[in-house]
PyMOL Python script that loads the backbone (N, CA, C, O; Angstrom):
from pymol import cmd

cmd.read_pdbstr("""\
ATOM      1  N   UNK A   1     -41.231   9.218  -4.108  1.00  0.00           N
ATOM      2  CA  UNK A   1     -40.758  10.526  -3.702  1.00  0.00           C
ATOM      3  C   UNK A   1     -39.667  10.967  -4.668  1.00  0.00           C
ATOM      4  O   UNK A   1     -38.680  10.248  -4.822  1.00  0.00           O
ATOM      5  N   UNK A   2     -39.815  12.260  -5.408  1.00  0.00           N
ATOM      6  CA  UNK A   2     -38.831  12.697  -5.836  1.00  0.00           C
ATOM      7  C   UNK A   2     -37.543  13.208  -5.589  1.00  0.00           C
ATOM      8  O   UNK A   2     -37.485  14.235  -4.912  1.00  0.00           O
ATOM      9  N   UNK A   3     -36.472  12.689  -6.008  1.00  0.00           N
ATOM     10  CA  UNK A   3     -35.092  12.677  -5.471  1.00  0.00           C
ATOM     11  C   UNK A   3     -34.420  14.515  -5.501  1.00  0.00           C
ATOM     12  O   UNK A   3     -34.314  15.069  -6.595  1.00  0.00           O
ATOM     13  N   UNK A   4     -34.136  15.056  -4.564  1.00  0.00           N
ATOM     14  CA  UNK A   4     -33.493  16.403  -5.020  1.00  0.00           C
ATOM     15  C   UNK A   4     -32.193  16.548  -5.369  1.00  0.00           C
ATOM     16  O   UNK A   4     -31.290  15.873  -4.875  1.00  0.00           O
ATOM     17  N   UNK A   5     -32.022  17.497  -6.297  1.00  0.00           N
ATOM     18  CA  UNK A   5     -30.288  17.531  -6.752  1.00  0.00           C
ATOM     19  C   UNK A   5     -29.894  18.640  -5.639  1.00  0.00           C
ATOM     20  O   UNK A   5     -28.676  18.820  -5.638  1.00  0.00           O
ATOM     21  N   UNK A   6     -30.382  19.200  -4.971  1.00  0.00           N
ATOM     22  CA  UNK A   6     -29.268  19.837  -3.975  1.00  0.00           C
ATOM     23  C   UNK A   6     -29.834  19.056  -2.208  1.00  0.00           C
ATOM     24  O   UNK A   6     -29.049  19.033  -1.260  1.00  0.00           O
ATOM     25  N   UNK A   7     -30.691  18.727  -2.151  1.00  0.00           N
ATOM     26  CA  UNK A   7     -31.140  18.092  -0.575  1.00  0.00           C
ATOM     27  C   UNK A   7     -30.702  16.463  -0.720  1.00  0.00           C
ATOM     28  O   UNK A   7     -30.848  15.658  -1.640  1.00  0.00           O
ATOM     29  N   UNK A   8     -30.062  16.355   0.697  1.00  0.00           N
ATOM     30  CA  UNK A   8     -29.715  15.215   0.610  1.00  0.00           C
ATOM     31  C   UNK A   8     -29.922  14.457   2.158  1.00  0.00           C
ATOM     32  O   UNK A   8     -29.686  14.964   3.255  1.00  0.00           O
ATOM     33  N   UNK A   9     -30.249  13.586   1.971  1.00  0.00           N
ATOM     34  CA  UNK A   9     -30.181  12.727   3.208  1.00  0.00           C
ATOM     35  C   UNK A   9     -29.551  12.514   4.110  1.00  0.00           C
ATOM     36  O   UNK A   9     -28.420  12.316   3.668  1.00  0.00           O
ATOM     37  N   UNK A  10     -29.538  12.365   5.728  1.00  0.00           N
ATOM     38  CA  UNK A  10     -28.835  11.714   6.353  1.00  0.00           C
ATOM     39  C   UNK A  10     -28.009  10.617   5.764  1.00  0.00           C
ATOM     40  O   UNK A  10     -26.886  10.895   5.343  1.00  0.00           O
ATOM     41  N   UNK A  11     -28.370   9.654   5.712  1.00  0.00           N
ATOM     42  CA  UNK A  11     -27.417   8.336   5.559  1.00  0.00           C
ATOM     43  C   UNK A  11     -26.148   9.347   4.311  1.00  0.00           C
ATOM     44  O   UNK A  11     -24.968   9.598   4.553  1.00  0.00           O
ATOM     45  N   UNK A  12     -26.876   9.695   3.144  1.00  0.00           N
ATOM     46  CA  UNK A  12     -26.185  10.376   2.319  1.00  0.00           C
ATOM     47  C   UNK A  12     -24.777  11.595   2.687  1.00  0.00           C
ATOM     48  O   UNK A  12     -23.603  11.903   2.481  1.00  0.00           O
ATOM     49  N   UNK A  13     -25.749  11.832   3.214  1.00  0.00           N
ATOM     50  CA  UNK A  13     -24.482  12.972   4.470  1.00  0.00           C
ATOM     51  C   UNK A  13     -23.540  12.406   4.721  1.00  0.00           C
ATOM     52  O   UNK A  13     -22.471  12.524   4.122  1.00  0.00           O
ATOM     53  N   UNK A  14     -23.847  11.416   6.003  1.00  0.00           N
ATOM     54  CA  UNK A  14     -22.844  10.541   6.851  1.00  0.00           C
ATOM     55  C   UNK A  14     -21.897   9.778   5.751  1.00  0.00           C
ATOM     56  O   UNK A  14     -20.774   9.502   6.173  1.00  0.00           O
ATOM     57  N   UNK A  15     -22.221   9.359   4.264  1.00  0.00           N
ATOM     58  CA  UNK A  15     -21.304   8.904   3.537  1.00  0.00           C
ATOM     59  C   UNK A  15     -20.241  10.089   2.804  1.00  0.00           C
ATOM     60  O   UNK A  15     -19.142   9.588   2.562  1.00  0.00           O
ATOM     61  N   UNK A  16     -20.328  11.226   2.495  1.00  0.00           N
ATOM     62  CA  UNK A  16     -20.170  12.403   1.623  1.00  0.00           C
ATOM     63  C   UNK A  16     -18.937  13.505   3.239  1.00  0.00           C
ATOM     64  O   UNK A  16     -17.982  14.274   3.142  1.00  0.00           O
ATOM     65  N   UNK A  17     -19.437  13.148   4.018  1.00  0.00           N
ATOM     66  CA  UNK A  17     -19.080  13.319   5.068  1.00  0.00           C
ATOM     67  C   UNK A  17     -17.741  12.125   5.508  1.00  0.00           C
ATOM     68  O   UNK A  17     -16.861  12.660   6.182  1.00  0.00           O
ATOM     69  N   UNK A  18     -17.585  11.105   5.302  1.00  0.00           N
ATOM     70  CA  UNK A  18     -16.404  10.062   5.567  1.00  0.00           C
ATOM     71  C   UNK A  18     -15.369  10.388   4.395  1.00  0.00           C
ATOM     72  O   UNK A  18     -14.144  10.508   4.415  1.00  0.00           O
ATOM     73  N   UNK A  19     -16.463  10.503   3.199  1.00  0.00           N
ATOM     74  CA  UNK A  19     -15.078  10.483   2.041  1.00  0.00           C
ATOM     75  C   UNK A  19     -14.606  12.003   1.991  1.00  0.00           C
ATOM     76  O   UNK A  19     -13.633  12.111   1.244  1.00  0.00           O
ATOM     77  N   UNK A  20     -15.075  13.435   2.667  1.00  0.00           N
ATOM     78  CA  UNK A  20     -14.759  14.178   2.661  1.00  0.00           C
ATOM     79  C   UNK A  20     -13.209  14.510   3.722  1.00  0.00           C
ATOM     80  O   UNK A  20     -12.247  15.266   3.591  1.00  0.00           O
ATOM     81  N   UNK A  21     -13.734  13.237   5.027  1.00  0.00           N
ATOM     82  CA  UNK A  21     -12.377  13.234   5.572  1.00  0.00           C
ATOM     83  C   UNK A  21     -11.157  12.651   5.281  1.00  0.00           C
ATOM     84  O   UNK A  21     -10.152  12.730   5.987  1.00  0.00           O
ATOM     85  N   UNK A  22     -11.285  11.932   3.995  1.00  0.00           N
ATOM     86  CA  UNK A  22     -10.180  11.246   3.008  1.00  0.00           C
ATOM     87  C   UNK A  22     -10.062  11.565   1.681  1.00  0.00           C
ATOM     88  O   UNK A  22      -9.578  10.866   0.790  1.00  0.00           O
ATOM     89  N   UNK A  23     -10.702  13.051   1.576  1.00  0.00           N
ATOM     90  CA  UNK A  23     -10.486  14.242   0.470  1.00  0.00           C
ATOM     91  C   UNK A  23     -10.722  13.256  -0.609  1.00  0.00           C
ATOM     92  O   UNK A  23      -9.867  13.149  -1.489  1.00  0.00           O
ATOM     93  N   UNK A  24     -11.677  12.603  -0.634  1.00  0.00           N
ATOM     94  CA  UNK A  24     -12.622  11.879  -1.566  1.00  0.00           C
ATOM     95  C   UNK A  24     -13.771  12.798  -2.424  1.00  0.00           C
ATOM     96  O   UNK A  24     -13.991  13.017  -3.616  1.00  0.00           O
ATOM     97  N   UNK A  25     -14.265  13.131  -1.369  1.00  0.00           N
ATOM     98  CA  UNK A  25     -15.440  14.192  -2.128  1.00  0.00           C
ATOM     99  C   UNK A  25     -15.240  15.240  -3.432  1.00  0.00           C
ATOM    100  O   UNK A  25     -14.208  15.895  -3.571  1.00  0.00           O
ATOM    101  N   UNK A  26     -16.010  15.283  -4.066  1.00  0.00           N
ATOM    102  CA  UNK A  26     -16.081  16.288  -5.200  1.00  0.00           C
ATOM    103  C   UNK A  26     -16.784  17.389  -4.418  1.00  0.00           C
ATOM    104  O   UNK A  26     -17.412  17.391  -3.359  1.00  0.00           O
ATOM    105  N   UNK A  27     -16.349  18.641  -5.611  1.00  0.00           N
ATOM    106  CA  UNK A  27     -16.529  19.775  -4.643  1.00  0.00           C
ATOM    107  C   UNK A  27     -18.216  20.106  -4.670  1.00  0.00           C
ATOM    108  O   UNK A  27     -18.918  20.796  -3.930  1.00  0.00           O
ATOM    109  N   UNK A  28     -18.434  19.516  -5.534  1.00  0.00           N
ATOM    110  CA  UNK A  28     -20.423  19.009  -5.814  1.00  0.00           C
ATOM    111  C   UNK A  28     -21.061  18.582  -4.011  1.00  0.00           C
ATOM    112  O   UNK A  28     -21.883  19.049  -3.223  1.00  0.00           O
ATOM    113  N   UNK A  29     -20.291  17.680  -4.045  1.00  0.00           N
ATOM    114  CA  UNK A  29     -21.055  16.463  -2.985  1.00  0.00           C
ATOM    115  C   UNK A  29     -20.546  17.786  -1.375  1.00  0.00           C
ATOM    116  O   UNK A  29     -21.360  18.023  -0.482  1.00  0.00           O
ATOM    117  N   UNK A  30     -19.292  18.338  -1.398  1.00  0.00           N
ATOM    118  CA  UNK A  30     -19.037  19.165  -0.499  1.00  0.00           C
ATOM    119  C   UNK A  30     -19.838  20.512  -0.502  1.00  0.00           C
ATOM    120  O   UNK A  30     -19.883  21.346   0.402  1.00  0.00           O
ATOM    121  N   UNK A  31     -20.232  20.527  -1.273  1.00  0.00           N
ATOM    122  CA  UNK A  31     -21.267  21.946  -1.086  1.00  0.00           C
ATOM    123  C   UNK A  31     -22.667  21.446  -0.661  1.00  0.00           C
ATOM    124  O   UNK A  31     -23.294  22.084   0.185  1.00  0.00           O
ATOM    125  N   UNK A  32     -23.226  20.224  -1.271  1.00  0.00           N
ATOM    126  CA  UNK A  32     -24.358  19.830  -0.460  1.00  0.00           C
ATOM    127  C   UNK A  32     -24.399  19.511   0.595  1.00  0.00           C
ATOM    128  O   UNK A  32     -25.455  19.600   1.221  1.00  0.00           O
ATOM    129  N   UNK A  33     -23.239  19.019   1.169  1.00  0.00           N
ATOM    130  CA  UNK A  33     -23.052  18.396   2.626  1.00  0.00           C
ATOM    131  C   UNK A  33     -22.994  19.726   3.156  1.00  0.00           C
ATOM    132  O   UNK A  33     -23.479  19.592   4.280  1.00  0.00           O
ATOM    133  N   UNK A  34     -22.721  20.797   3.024  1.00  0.00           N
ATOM    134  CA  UNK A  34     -22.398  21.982   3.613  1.00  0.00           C
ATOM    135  C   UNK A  34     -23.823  22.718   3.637  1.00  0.00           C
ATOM    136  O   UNK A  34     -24.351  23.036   4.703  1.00  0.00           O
ATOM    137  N   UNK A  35     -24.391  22.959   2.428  1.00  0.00           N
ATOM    138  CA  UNK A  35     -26.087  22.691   2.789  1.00  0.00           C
ATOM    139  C   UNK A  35     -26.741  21.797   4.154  1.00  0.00           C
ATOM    140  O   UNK A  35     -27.481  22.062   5.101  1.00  0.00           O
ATOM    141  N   UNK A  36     -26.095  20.743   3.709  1.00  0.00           N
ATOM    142  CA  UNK A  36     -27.113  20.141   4.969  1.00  0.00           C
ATOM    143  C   UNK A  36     -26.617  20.214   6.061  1.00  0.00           C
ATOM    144  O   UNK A  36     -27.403  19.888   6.950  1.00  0.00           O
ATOM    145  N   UNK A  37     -25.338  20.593   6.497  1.00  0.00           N
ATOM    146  CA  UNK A  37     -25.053  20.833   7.729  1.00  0.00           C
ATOM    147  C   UNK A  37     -25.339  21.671   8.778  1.00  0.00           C
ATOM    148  O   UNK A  37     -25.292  21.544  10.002  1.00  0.00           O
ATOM    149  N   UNK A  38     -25.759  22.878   7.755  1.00  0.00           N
ATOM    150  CA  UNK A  38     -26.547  24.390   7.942  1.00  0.00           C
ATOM    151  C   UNK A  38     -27.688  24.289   8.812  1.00  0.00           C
ATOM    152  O   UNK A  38     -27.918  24.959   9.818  1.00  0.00           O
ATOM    153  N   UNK A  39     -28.774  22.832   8.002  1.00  0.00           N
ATOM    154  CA  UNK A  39     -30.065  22.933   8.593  1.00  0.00           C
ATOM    155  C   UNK A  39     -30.197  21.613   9.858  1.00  0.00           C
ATOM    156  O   UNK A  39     -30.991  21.673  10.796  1.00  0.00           O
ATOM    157  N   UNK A  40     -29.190  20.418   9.604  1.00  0.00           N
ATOM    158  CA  UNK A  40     -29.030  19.078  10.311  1.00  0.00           C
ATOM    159  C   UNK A  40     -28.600  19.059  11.339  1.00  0.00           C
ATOM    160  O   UNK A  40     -27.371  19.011  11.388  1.00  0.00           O
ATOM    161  N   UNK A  41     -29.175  19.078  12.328  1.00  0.00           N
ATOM    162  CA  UNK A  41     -28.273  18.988  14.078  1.00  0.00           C
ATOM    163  C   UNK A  41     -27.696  17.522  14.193  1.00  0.00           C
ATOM    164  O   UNK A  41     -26.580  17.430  14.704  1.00  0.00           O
ATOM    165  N   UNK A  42     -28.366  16.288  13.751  1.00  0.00           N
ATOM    166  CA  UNK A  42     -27.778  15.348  13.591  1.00  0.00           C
ATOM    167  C   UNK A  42     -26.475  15.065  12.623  1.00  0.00           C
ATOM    168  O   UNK A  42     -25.362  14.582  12.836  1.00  0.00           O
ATOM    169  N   UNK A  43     -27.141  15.595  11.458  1.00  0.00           N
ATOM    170  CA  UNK A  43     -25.835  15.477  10.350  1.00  0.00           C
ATOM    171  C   UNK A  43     -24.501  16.408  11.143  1.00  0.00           C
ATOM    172  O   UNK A  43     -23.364  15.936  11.173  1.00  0.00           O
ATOM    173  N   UNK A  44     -24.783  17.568  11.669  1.00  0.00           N
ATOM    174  CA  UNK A  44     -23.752  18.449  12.463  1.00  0.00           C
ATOM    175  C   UNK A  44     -23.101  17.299  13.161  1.00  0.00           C
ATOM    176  O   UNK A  44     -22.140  16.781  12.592  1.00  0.00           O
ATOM    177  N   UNK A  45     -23.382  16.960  13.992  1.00  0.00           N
ATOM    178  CA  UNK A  45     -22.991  16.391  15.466  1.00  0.00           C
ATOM    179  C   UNK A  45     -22.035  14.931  14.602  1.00  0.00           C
ATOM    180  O   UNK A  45     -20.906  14.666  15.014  1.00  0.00           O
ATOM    181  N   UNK A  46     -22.706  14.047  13.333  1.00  0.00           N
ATOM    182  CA  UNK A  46     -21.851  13.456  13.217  1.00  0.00           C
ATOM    183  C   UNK A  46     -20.579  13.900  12.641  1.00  0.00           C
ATOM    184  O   UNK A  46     -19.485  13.415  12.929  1.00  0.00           O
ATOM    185  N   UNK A  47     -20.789  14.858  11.805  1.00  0.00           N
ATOM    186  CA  UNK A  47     -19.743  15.192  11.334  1.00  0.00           C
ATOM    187  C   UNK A  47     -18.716  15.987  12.103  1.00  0.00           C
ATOM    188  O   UNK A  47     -17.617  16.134  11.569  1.00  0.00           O
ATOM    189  N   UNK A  48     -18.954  16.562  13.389  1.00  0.00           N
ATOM    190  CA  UNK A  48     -17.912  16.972  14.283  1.00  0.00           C
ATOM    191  C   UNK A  48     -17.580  15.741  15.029  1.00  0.00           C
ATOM    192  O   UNK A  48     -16.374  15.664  15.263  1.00  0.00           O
ATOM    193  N   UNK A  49     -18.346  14.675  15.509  1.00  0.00           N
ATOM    194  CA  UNK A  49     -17.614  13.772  16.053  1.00  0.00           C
ATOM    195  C   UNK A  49     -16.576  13.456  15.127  1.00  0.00           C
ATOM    196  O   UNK A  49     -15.388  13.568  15.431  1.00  0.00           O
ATOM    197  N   UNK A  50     -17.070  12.967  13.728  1.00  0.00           N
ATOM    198  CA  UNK A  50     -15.933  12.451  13.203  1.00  0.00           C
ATOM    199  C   UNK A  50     -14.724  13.526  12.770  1.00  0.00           C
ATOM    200  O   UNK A  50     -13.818  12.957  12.162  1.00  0.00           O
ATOM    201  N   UNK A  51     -14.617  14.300  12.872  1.00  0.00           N
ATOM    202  CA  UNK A  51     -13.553  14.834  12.544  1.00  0.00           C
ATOM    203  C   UNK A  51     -12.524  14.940  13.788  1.00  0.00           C
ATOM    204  O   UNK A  51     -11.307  15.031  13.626  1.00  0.00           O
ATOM    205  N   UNK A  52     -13.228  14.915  15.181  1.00  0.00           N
ATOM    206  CA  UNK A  52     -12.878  14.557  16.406  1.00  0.00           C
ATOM    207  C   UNK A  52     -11.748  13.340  16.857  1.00  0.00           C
ATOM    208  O   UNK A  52     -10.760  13.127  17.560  1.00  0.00           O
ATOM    209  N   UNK A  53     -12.612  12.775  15.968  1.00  0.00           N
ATOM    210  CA  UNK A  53     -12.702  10.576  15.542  1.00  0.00           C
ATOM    211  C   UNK A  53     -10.686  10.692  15.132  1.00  0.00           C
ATOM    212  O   UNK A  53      -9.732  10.200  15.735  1.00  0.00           O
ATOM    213  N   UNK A  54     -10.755  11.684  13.693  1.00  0.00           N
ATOM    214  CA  UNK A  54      -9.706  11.706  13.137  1.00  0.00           C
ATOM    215  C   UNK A  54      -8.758  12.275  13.458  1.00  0.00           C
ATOM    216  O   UNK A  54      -7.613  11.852  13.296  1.00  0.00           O
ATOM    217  N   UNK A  55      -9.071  13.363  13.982  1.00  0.00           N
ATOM    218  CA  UNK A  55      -7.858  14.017  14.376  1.00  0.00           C
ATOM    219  C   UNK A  55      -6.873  13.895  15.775  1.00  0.00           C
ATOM    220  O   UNK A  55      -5.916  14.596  16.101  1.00  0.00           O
ATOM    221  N   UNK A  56      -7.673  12.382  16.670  1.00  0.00           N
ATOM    222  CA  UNK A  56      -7.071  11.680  18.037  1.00  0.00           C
ATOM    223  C   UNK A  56      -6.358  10.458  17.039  1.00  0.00           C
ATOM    224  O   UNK A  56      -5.171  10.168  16.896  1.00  0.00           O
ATOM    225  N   UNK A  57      -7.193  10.061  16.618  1.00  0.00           N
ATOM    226  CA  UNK A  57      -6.220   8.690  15.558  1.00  0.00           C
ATOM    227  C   UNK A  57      -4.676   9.116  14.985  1.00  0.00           C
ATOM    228  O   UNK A  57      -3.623   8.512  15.189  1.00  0.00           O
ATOM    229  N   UNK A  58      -4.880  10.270  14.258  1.00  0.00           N
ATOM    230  CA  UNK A  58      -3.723  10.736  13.928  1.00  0.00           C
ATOM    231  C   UNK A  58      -2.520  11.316  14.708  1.00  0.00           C
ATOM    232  O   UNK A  58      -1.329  11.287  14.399  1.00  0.00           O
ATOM    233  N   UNK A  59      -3.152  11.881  15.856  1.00  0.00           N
ATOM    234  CA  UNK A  59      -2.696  12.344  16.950  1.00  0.00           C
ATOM    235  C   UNK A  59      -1.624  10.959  18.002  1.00  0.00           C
ATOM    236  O   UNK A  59      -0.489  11.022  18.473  1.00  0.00           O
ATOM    237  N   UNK A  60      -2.342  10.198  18.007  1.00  0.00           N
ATOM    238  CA  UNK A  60      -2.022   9.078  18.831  1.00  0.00           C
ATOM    239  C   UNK A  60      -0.317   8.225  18.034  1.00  0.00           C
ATOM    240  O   UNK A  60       0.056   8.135  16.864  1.00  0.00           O
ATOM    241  N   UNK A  61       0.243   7.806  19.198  1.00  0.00           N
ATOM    242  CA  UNK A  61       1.349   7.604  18.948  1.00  0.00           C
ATOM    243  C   UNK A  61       1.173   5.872  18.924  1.00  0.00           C
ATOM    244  O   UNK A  61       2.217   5.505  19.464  1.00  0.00           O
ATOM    245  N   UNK A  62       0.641   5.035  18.687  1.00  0.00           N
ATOM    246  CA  UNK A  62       0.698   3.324  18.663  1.00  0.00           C
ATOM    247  C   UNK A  62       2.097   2.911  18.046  1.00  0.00           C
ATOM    248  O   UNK A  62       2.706   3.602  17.229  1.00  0.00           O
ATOM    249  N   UNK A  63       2.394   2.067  18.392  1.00  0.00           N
ATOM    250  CA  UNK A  63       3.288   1.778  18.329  1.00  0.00           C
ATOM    251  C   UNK A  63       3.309  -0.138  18.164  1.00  0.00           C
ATOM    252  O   UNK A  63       3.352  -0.995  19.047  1.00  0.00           O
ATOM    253  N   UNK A  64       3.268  -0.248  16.899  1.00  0.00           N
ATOM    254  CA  UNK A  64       2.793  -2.231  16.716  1.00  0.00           C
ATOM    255  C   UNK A  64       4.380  -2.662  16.739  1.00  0.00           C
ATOM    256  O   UNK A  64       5.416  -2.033  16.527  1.00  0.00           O
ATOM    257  N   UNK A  65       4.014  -4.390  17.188  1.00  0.00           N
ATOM    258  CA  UNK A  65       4.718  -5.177  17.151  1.00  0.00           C
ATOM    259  C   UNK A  65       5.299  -5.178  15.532  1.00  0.00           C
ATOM    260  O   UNK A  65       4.658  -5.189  14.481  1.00  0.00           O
ATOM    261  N   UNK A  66       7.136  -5.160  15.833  1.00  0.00           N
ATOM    262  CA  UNK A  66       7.616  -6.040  14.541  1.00  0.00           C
ATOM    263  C   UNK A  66       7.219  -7.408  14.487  1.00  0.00           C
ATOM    264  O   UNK A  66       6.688  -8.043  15.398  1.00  0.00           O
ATOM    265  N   UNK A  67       7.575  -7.891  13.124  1.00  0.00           N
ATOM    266  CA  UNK A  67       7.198  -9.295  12.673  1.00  0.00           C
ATOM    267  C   UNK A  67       7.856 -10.072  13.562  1.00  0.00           C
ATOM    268  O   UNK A  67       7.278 -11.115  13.866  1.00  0.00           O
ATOM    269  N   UNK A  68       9.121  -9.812  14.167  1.00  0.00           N
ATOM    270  CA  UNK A  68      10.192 -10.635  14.922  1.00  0.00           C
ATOM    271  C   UNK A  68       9.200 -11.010  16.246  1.00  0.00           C
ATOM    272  O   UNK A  68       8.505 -12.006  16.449  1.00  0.00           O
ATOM    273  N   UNK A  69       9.388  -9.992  16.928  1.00  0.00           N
ATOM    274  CA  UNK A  69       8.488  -9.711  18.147  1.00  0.00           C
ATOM    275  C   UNK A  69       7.236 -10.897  18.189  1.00  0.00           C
ATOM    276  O   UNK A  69       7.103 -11.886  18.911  1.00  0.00           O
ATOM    277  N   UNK A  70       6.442 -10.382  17.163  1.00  0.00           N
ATOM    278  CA  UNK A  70       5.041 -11.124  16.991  1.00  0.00           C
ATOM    279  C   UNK A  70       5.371 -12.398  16.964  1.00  0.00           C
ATOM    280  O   UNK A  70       4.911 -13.150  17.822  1.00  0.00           O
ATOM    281  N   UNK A  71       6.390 -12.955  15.785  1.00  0.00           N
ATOM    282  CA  UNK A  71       6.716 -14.099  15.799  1.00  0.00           C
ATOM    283  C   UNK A  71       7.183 -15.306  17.598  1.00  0.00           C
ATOM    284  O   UNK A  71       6.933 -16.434  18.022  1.00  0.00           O
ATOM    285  N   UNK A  72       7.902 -14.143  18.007  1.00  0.00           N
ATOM    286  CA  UNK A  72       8.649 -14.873  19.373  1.00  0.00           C
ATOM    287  C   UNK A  72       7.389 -15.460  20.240  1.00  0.00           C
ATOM    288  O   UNK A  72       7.169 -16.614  20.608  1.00  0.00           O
ATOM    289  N   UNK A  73       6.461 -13.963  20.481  1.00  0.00           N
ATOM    290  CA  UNK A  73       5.094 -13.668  21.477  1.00  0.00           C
ATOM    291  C   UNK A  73       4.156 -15.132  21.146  1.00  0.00           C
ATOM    292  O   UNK A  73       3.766 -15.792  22.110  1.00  0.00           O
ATOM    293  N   UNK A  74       3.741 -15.703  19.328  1.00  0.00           N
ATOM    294  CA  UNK A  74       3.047 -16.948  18.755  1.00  0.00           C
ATOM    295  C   UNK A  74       3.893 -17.862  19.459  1.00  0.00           C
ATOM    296  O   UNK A  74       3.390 -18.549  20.349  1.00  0.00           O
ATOM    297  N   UNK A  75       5.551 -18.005  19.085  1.00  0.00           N
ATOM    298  CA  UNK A  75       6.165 -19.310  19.473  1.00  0.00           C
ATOM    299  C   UNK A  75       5.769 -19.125  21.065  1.00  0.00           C
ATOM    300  O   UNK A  75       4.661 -19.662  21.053  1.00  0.00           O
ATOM    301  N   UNK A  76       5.949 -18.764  22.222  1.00  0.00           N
ATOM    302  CA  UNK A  76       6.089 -18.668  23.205  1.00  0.00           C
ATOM    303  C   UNK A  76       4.024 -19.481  23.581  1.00  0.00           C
ATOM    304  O   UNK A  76       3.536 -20.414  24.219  1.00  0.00           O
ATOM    305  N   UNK A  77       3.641 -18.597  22.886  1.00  0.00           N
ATOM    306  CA  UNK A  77       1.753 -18.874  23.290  1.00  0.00           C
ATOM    307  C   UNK A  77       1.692 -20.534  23.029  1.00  0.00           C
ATOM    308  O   UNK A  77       1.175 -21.375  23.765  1.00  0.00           O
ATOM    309  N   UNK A  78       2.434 -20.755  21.656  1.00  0.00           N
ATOM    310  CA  UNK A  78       2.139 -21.715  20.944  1.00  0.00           C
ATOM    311  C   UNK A  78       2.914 -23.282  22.137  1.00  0.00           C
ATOM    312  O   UNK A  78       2.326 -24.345  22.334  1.00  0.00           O
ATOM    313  N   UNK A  79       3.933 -22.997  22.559  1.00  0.00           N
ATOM    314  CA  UNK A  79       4.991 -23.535  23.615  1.00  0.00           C
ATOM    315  C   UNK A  79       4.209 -23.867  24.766  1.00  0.00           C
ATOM    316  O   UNK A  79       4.097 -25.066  25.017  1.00  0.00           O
ATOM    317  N   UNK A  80       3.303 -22.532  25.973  1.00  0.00           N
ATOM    318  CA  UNK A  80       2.724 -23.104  26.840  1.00  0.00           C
ATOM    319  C   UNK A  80       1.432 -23.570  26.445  1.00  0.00           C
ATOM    320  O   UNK A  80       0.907 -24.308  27.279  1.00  0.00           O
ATOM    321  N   UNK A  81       0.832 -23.368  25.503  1.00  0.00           N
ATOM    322  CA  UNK A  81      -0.541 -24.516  25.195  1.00  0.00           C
ATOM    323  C   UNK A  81       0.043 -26.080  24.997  1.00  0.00           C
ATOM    324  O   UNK A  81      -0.524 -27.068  25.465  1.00  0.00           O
ATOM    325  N   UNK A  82       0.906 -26.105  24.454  1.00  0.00           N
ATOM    326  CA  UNK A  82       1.399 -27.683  23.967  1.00  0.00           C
ATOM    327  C   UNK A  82       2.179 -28.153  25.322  1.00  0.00           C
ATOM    328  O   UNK A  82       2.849 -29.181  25.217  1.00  0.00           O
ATOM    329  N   UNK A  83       2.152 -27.521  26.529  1.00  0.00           N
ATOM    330  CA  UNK A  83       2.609 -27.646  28.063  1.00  0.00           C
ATOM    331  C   UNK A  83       1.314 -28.131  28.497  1.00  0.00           C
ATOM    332  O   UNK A  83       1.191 -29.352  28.597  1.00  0.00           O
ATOM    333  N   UNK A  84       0.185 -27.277  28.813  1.00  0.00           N
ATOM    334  CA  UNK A  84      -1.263 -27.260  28.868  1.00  0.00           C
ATOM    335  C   UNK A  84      -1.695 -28.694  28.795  1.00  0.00           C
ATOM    336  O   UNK A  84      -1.870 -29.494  29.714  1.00  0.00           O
ATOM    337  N   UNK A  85      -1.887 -28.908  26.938  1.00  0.00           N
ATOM    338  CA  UNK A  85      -1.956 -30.172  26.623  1.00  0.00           C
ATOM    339  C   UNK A  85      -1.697 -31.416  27.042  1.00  0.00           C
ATOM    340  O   UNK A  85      -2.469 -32.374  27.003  1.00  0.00           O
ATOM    341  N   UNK A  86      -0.434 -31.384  27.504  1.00  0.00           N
ATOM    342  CA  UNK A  86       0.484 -32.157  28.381  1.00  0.00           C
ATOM    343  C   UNK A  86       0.432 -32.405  29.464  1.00  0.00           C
ATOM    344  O   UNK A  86       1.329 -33.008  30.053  1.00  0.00           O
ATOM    345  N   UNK A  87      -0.438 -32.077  29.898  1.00  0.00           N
ATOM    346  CA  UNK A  87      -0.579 -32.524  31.611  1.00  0.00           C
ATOM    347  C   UNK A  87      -2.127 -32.953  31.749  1.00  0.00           C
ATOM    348  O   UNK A  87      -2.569 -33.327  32.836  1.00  0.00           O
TER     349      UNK A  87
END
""", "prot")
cmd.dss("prot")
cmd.show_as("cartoon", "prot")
cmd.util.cbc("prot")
cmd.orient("prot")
């Protein structure tokens, strides 16, 4: 099958589509994805989930353990297993 320079594939999409949400894409690969979004209900749907995907991630406030913290939480795990052991 011959390959097209402006039609592009699903799988192709869904990749052109990830690096577009990490302003990866060339403005080439963004105009075809924009082509195929036109005619793709699937390619659509992933690409609004993911932008969905990104913009709660960024949104979200997490909040990780310092190294201290983490460290105490291991000694402490590490303390009642070797209790465990012990009996």
């Amino acid at each position: 099958m011959k390959k097209s320079f402006l039609f592009i594939s699903c799988d192709e999409a869904k990749h052109i589509c990830d690096k577009a949400q990490y302003g990866e894409a060339s403005t080439w690969e963004r105009a075809k994805l924009g082509l195929r979004l036109f005619y793709c209900r699937i390619s659509k749907n992933y690409s609004t989930k993911n932008t969905k995907l990104s913009e709660v991630i960024q949104k979200s406030e997490v909040k990780c353990l310092k190294s201290q913290e983490r460290n105490q939480l291991q000694k402490q795990l590490d303390d009642a297993l070797a209790k465990q052991q012990q009996k």
